[in-house]
C-alpha positions as a LaTeX table, in Angstrom:
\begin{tabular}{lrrr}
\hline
Residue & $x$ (\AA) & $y$ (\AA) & $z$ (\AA) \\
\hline
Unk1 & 18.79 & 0.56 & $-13.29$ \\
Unk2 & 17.36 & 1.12 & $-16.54$ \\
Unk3 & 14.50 & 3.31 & $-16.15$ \\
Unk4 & 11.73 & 0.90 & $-16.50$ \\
Unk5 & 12.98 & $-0.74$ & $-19.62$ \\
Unk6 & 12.69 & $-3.86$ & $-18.70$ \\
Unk7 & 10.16 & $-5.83$ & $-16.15$ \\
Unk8 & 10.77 & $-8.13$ & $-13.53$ \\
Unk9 & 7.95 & $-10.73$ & $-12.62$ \\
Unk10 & 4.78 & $-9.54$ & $-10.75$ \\
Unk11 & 4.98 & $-10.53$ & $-6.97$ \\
Unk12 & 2.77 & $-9.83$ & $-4.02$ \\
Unk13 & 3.91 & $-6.61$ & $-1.71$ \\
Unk14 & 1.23 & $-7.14$ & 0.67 \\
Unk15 & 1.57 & $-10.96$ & 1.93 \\
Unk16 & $-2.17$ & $-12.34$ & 2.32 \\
Unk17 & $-3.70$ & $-8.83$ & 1.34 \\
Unk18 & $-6.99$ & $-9.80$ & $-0.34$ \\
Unk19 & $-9.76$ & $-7.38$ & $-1.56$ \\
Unk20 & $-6.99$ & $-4.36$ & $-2.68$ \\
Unk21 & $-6.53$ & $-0.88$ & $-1.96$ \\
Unk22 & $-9.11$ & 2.13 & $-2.47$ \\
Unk23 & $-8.45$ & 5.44 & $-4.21$ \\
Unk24 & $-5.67$ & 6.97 & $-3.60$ \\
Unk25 & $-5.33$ & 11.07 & $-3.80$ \\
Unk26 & $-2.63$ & 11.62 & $-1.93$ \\
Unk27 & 1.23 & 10.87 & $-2.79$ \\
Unk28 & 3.62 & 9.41 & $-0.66$ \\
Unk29 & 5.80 & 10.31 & 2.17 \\
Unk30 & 9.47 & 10.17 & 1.93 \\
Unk31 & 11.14 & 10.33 & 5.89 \\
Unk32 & 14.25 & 11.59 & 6.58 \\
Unk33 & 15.86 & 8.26 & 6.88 \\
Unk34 & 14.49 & 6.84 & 3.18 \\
Unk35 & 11.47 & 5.10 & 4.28 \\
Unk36 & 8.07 & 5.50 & 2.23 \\
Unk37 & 4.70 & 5.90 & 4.11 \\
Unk38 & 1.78 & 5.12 & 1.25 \\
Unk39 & $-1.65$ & 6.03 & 2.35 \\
Unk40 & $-4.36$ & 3.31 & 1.55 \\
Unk41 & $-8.40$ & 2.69 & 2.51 \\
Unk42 & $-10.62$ & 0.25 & 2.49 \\
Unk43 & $-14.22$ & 0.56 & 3.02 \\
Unk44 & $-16.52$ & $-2.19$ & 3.71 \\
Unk45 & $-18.79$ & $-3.40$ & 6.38 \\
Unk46 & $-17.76$ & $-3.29$ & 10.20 \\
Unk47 & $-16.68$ & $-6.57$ & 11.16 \\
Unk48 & $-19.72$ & $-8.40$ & 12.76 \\
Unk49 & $-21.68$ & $-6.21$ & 11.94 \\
Unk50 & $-23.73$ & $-4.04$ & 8.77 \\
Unk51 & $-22.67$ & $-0.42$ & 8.85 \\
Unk52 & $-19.56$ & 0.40 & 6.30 \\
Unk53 & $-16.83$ & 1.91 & 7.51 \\
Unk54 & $-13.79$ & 3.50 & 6.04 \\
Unk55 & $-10.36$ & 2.65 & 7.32 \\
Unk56 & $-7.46$ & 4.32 & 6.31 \\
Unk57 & $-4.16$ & 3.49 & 7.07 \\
Unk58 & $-0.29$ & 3.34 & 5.52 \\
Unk59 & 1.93 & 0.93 & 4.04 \\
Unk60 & 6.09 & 1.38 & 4.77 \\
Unk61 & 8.81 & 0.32 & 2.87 \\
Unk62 & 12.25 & 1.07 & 4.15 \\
Unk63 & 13.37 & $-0.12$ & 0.66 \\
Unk64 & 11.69 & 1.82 & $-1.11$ \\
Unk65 & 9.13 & $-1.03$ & $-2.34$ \\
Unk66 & 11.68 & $-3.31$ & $-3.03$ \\
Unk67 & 10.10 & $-5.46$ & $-0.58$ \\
Unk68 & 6.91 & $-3.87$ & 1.23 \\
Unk69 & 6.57 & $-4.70$ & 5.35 \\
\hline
\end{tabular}
C-alpha cells in the first residue's frame, strides 16, 4: 500500500447501478467481523406511478470496497 500515491483504473462497484447515489451525511459502519455498511438514497418517482419517494438503503463490502456486493 502506498497511501494513495498511485491510482488504479476506475471500475464500476455497483454492477448495472445507473442514476448514482444521493447525499450522503452519515459515515460508514465498520462490523465486528470487517465488513462496511455505506448508507445511500435515491429519490425519484414511485415506480408506476408520480409521487417521489425517498429510499434509503446500504451498500456492504466484506472487503472493504475492494470489490462492492
Amino acid at each position: 500500500m502506498d497511501h494513495g500515491t498511485t491510482w488504479s483504473e476506475p471500475k464500476e462497484l455497483i454492477a448495472g447501478d445507473h442514476g448514482g447515489r444521493g447525499p450522503v451525511k452519515n459515515k460508514n459502519i465498520v462490523l465486528a467481523d470487517g465488513t462496511w455498511l455505506a448508507p445511500a438514497s435515491l429519490e425519484g418517482p414511485k415506480p408506476g406511478g408520480k409521487r417521489r419517494v425517498w429510499r434509503a438503503f446500504v451498500d456492504i463490502s466484506h472487503d472493504q470496497v475492494r470489490e462492492a456486493v
